[in-house]
N, C-alpha and C positions, 0 to 999 in steps of 0.2 A: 504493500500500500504506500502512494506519497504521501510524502510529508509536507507535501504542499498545501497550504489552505483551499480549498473547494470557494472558488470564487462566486460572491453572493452577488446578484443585480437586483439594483437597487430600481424601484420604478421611477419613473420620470417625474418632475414637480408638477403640480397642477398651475394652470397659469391662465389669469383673465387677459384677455385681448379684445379689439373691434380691427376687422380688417375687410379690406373689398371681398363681396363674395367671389368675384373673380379669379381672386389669389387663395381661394381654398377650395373652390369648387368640389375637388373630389372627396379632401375632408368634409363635405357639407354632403356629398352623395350618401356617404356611407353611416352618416347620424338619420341620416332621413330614413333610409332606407332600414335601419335597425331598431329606432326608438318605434315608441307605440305613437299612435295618433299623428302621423303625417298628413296632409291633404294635398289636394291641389294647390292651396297656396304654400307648400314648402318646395314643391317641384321644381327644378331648374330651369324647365324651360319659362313656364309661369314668369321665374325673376327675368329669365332675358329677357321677356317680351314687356315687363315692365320696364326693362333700362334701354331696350333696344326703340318701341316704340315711343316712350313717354320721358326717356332720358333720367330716368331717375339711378344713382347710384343705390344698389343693394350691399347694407354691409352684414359682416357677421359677429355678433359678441357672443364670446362664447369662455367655457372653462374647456381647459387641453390639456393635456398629459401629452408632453411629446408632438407626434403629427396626430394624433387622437383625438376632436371632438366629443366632449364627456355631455356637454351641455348645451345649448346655445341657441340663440335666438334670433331673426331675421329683422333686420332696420330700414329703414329706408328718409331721410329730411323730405319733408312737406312742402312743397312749391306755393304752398298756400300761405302767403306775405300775410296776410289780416290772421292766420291763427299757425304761426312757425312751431313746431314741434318733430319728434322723429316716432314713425309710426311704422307700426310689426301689421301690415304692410300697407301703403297705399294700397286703394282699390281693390285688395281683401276682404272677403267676408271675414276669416279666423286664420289669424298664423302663429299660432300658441309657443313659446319654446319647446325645444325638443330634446329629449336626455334619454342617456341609455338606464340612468336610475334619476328617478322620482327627487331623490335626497340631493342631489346636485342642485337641481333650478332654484331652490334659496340661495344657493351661493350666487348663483348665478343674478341674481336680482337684485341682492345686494350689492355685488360689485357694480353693475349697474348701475344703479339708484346712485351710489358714490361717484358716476363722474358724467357729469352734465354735461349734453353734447347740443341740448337745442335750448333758446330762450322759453320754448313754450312746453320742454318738458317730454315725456313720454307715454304715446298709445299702444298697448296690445291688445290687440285685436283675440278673440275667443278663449282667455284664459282670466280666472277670478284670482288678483295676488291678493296675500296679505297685506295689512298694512305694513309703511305707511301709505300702498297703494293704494285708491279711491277705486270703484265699480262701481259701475253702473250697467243694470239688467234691463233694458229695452228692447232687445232684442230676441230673437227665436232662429236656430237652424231650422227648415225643415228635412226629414229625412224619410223616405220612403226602405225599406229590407227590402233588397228584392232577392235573397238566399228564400223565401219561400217559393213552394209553388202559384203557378199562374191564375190560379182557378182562387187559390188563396188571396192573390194580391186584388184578383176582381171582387172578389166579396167585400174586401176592408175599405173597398170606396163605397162612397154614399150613394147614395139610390139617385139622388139630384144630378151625381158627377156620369153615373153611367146610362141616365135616361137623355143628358143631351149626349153623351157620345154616340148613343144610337140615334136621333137628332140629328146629329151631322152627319153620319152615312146615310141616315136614309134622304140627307137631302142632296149627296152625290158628293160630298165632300171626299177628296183622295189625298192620301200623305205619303211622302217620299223621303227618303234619307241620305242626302250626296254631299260631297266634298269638294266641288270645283269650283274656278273661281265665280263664274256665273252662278250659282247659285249663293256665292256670297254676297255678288252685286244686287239678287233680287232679295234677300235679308237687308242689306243695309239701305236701301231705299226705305221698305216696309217700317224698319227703326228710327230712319231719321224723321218719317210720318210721324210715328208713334210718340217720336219724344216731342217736336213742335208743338203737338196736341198738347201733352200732359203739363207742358211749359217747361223741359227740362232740356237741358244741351245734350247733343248727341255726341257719344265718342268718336275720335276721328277713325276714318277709312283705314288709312294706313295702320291702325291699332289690330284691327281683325284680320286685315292681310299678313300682319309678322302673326298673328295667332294660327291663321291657316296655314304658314311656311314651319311652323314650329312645331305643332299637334298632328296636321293631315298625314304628312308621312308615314307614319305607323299606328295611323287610323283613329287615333284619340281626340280627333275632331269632327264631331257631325252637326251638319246646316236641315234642320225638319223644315217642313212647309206642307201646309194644309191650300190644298188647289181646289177653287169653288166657281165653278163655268169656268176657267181657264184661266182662272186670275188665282196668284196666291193673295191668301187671306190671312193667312197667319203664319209664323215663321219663328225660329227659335235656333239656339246655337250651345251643344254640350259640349262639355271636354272631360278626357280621362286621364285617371290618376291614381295611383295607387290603391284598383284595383274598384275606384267610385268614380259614376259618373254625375259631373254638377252640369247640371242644365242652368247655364249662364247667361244667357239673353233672349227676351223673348219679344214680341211686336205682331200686334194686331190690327187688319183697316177697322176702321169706324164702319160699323153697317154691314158685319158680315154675319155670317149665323154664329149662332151664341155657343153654341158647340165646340166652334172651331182650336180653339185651347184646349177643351181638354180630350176631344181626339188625338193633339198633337202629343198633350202629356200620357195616356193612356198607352200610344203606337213607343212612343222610348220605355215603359215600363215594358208592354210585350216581349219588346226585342231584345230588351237585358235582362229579363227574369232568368236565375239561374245563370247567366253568364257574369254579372256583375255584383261587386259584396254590395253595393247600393245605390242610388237616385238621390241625389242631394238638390232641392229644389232651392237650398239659397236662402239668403237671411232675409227677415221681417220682421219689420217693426211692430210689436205686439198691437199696436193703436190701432193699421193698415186691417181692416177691419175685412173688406172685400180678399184681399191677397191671403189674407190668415182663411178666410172660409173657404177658400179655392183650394188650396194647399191643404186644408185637413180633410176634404169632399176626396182628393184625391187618394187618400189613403198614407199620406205619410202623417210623421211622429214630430212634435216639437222638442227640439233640445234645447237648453236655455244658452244662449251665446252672451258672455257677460264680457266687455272691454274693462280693460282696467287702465287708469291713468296715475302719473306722476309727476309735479306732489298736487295736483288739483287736477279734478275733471271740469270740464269744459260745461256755459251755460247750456250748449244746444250740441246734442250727441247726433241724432238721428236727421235727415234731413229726407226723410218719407213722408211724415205728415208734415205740413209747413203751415204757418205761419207769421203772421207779422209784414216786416221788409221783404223777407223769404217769398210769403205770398204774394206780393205784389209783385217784385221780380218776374214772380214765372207766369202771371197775369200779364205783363206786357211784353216777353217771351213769345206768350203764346201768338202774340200782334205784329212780330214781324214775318218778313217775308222765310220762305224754307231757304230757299239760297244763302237769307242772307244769317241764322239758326246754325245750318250746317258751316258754313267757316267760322263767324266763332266759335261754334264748337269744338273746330277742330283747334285751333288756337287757344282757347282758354281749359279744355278738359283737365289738361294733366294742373291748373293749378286748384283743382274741385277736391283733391284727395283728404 
């Protein structure tokens, strides 16, 4: 036997950081890809498409052992001058930190909390902290299982949700599911209606074409449209993501049959039943009273989505029900011309986050 000491390794120090997600990408793959509760918004391409379409820089704060993400959470600065803060993530429903153990994200939030990167503080989006974090619960995921079977998922809608789906077929309504750019041009027409109407800006073009260049490829992006006499009437846009599909944008004409939504929701539940762990219809504001009865008629679940801020939450969280200045805004919104709707929109979107 030697008489040599049996060399011990010692593990690597743990260590807080904020770096370009960039510059860690694949340590950021491989936390995502390992911890529980990842979504679409922790996916990679998601952040290009926010930094590539909307220029936002994605950074990552995180606890590391070495090249090893233990912890770590998604950033991004807020282009929005009237309220500056750095938010987990613009234009996210929920991008919660992610850890390979549970007992890490206090450190991690404390480290945090100890070094101030924006005047106005920090939003994470779908995770309730401790104090001295603030939360505020106005919001709802909804989420649809679709690991049952099909015959299961039509019983758990409401009698209302599947007498107009029968409604719309029997009034010759037909839905299709494609990925080309053309049927992306006939969605974004259909949306930038949709949003003029409701008084709200519409995202720019170029935002859904880097989503088409990023998702389509290996099929995790699909453009529905419900066609009514030969005109689409309704139109919506999922993406996938570890293993759930969120049905992301959706746009309806004025004066179509009343059906025509939730044929289009019904035909994505069909198609992924059993193929996909679930149907994420997307957050709502509990107030949004219509969208909340639509969304439970369909047969998904509410889960409570709570934002946490730091060190104060903000007077106005939600900006689904409006009021006030808000309301008038999108009152006189709705009074200009669509031409002229769609380029600011495309100009001002990215500082709405």
């Amino acid at each position: 036997m030697s008489g040599q000491a049996a060399r011990v390794e010692t593990p690597p120090r743990q260590e807080f950081f904020v770096r370009p997600w960039s510059a860690c990408q694949s340590a950021w793959s491989k936390l995502a890809a390992r911890a529980n509760g990842a979504t679409l918004y922790h996916d990679g391409r998601w952040l290009g498409l926010l930094e590539q379409a909307y220029g936002f820089e994605v950074l990552v704060a995180a606890i590391a052992a070495g090249s090893e993400l233990l912890a770590a959470c998604l950033l991004a600065r807020s282009a929005n001058a009237l309220r500056p803060r750095i938010v987990a993530l613009p234009f996210s429903d929920a991008c919660p930190p992610l850890a390979v153990e549970p007992a890490i994200v206090p450190v991690l939030l404390e480290a945090l909390a100890g070094r101030p990167m924006a005047r106005g503080g920090y939003e994470i989006r779908g995770a309730a902290l401790p104090a001295p974090w603030q939360v505020a619960n106005c919001f709802d995921e909804w989420v649809i299982d679709l690991t049952r079977p099909r015959a299961e998922l039509s019983r758990r809608t409401a009698s209302h949700f599947r007498r107009q789906v029968r409604r719309a077929i029997q009034n010759g309504l037909s839905v299709r599911c494609g990925s080309s750019i053309d049927d992306l041009y006939t969605f974004y027409q259909l949306m930038a209606e949709t949003r003029h109407r409701k008084g709200l800006p519409v995202q720019p073009l170029r935002f859904f074409k880097r989503a088409l260049a990023l998702f389509s490829p290996v099929g995790d992006l699909e453009i529905w449209s419900a066609t009514e006499k030969g005109r689409v009437v309704a139109a919506g846009i999922a993406l996938k993501a570890f293993d759930c599909l969120h049905y992301k944008w959706s746009a309806r004409r004025l004066g179509c049959s009343s059906g025509a939504a939730h044929l289009l929701t019904w035909s994505m539940i069909e198609r992924h039943a059993a193929m996909a762990r679930a149907l994420n219809l997307g957050r709502t504001d509990a107030r949004n009273a219509g969208l909340v009865r639509f969304k439970m008629e369909a047969g998904a679940q509410a889960v409570p989505l709570p934002y946490s801020f730091y060190p104060q939450a903000p007077g106005r969280i939600s900006a689904e029900v409006l009021s006030g200045p808000m309301l008038m805004l999108s009152q006189v919104w709705r009074r200009l011309p669509g031409f002229a709707t769609r380029t600011l929109g495309s100009a001002l979107y990215r500082y709405l986050a």
